[in-house]
N, C-alpha and C positions, 0 to 999 in steps of 0.2 A: 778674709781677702779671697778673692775670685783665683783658683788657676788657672792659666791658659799653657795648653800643647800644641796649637797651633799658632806657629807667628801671625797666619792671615790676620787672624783673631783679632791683634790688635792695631789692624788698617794700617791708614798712612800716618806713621809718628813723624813727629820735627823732634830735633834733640836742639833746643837753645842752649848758646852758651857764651858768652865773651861777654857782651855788655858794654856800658858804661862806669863799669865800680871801678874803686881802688884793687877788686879784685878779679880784674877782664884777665889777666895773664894767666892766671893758675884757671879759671871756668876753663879757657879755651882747650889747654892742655887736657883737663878732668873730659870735655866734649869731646875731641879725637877720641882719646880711648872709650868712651862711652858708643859712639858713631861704629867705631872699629868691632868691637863687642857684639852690639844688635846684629849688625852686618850677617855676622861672622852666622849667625842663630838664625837667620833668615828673616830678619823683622825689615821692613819695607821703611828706611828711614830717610831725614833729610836734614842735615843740617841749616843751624840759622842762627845769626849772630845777633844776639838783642832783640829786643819786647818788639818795639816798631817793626821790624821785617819778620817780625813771628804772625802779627794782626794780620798784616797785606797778606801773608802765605795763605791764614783760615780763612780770609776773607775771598780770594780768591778759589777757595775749597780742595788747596793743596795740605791740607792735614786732618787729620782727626782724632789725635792725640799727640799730646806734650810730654816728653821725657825732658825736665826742666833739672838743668846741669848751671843756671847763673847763680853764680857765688855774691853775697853783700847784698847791696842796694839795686832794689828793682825785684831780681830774682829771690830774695830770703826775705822778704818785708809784708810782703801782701801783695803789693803791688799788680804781681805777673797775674797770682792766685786771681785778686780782683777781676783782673781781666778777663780771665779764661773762664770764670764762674760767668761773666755776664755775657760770652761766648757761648755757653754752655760746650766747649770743647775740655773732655777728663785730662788729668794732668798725675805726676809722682809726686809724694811728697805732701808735706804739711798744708790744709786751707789757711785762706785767708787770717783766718784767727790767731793760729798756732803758729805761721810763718810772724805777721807782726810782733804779735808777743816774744819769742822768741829771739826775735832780730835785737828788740832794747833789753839791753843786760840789765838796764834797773828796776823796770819793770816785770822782767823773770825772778830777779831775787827776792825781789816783795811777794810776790807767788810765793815762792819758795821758803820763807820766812813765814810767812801765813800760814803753812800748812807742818810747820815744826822738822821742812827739810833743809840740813845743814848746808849752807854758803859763807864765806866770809863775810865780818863787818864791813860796810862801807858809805861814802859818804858821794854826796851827788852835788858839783857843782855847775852854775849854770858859766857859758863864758863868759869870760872876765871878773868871776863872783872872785873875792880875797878868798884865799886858801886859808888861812887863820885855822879859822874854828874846822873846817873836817879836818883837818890834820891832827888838831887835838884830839879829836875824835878816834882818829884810825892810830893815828902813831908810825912810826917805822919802825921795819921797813915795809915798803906799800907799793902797792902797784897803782901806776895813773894809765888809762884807758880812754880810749871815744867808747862812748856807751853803745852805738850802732854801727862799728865798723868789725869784721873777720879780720882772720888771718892772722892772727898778731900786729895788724897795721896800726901804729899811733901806741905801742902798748910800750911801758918803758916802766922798770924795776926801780926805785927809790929807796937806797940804804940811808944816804945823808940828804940833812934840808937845801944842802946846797945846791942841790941836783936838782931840783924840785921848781924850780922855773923852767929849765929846759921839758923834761919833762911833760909840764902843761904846756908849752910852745908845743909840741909834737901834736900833743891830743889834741888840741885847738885848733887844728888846720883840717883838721873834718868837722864838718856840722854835728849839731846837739849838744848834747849833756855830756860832762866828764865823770867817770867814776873814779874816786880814788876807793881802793880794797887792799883792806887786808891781806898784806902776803903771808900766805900758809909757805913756810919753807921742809918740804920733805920730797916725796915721789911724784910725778906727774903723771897721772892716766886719763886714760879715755875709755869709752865704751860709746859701740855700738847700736845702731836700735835697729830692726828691721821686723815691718808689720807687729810692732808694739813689745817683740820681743828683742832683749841685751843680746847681742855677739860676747864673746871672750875678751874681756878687758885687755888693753895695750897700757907697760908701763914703757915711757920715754924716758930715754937716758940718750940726752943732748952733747954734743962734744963740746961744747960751751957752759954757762951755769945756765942759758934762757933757750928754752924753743921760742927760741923768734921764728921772722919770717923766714931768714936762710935757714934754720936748720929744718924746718917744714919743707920749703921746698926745693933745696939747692942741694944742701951737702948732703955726703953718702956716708957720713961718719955718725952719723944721728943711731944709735943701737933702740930697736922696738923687742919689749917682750912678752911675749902672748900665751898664754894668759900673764896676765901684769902680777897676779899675786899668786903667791906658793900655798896659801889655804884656800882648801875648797870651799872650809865655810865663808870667810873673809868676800873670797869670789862669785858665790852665792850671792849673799849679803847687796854688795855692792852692783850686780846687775840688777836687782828688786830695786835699792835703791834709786838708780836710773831710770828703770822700766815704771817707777813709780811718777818722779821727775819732769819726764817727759810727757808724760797725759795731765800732768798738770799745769800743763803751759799751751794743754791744746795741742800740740803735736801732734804729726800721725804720719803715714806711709813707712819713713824712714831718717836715720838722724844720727845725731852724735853729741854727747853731752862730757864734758872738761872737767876732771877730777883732780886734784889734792889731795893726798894723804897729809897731814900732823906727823911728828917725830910721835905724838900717843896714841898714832893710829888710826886715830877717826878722820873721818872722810868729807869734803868740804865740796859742792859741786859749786862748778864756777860757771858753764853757757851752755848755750843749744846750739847745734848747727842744722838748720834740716836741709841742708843740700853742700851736707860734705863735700871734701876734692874727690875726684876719683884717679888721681893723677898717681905716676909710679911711685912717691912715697908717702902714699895716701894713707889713714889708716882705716877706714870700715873694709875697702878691700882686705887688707893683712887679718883684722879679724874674723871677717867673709869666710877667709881661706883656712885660719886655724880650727873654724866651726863644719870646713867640710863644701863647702861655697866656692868656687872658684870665680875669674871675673867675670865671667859670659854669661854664666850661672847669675851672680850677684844683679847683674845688670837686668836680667830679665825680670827675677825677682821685685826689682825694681817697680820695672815698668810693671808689672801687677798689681802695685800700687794705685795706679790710675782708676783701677775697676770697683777699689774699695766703697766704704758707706760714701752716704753724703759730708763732703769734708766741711769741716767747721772752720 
């Protein structure tokens, strides 16, 4: 990846971020502070809310590079990436490739499966398909999901079958595939990716049994702890892991990949996110910062992303 010391360097950026997803609310928040950040570093920025007034901005020749902060649909699918590749205007973060694959969680774990990297069992139905047979499949307790939605939106825990209509009601009300997976019941982590290399793992410790969406983004009782594991080697181990993970989904710029521990230890990766929150209870900042990174720091870092190879 290219460094840059001068802001000129990287012209006029737009920082998109709001959208139309289920997740406009958390982008927006993640875009202030991202906007706030450049600023601060001297980067010549502008806000812009959503794909459409991003075109008119370049098409107008008010940008020349994308710091791309939209969270879900649009922003994490390909979509924006599309765009901006047939623009030829540079951008952060994962191509086309690695954004779409990444976006469908069934399509990541068949990757990931293919290549003998550990993810839970799981079963894929389409809507309105009988649950019967994955269930027999998977068993409980199990998580049911929308295969293409963040944030823990539509995501809901299943111990009894009784639950288990509701449940698909939830998922159901976003388009696509449902996965039901395997619930791995032990520690919750995450890690970092930046320019292809892991940050210090984050182990979550929720004031609830679920990181849902409030403990991601509301409450201040959510405990993070960085690095997530007490061995070095464990902690080794598991950023190779990721770093591994991640370029095989196509990935690239920067990212974030959803770990499980087993009560035996072993380590189950569950998604990709390549245009994490950058919001105050965000977590690649927190790991940013334990690795030495601060967020003015991280953000720039970021956008050096833009400069990278030809993204896939």
């Amino acid at each position: 990846m290219k460094r840059i010391h001068d802001p000129a360097d990287f012209g006029r950026v737009a920082v998109v971020m709001g959208g139309d997803s289920s997740e406009r609310e958390v982008s927006l928040q993640s875009g202030a502070n991202v906007l706030d950040a450049l600023r601060a570093k001297g980067v010549d920025v502008t806000p812009v809310d959503g794909i459409t007034a991003l075109i008119v901005l370049i098409q107008a020749g008010g940008c020349e590079r994308v710091f791309n902060i939209l969270h879900g649909r649009g922003g994490e699918d390909g979509v924006l990436q599309g765009a901006l590749e047939a623009l030829g205007v540079p951008y952060t973060g994962s191509g086309v490739l690695g954004s779409a694959l990444s976006m469908d969680k069934v399509r990541t774990k068949r990757v990931w499966q293919s290549l003998g990297i550990p993810t839970p069992e799981f079963a894929v139905l389409a809507p309105g398909e009988p649950v019967d047979r994955a269930l027999a499949a998977i068993g409980l307790p199990a998580i049911v999901k929308p295969a293409r939605e963040g944030s823990s939106v539509g995501v809901t825990r299943v111990f009894d079958a009784g639950d288990l209509p509701a449940a698909l009601e939830l998922a159901a009300r976003y388009d696509g595939e449902l996965l039901i997976e395997r619930l791995i019941e032990g520690p919750e982590l995450t890690v970092g990716i930046l320019d292809g290399v892991a940050l210090p793992s984050i182990r979550i410790v929720p004031p609830g049994e679920f990181y849902d969406y409030h403990a991601k983004y509301v409450s201040d009782d959510t405990q993070y702890v960085c690095p997530g594991l007490t061995s070095p080697q464990e902690e080794a181990a598991l950023e190779r892991l990721c770093e591994r993970a991640f370029a095989a989904v196509g990935a690239s710029g920067w990212g974030r990949i959803d770990v499980m521990q087993a009560k035996s230890g072993e380590f189950f990766l569950l998604e990709v996110n390549t245009t994490p929150g950058m919001t105050s209870h965000s977590l690649v900042p927190k790991a940013a910062r334990e690795a030495g990174i601060d967020f003015q720091a991280l953000c720039w870092r970021i956008l050096e992303t833009s400069f990278g190879e030809v993204q896939a």
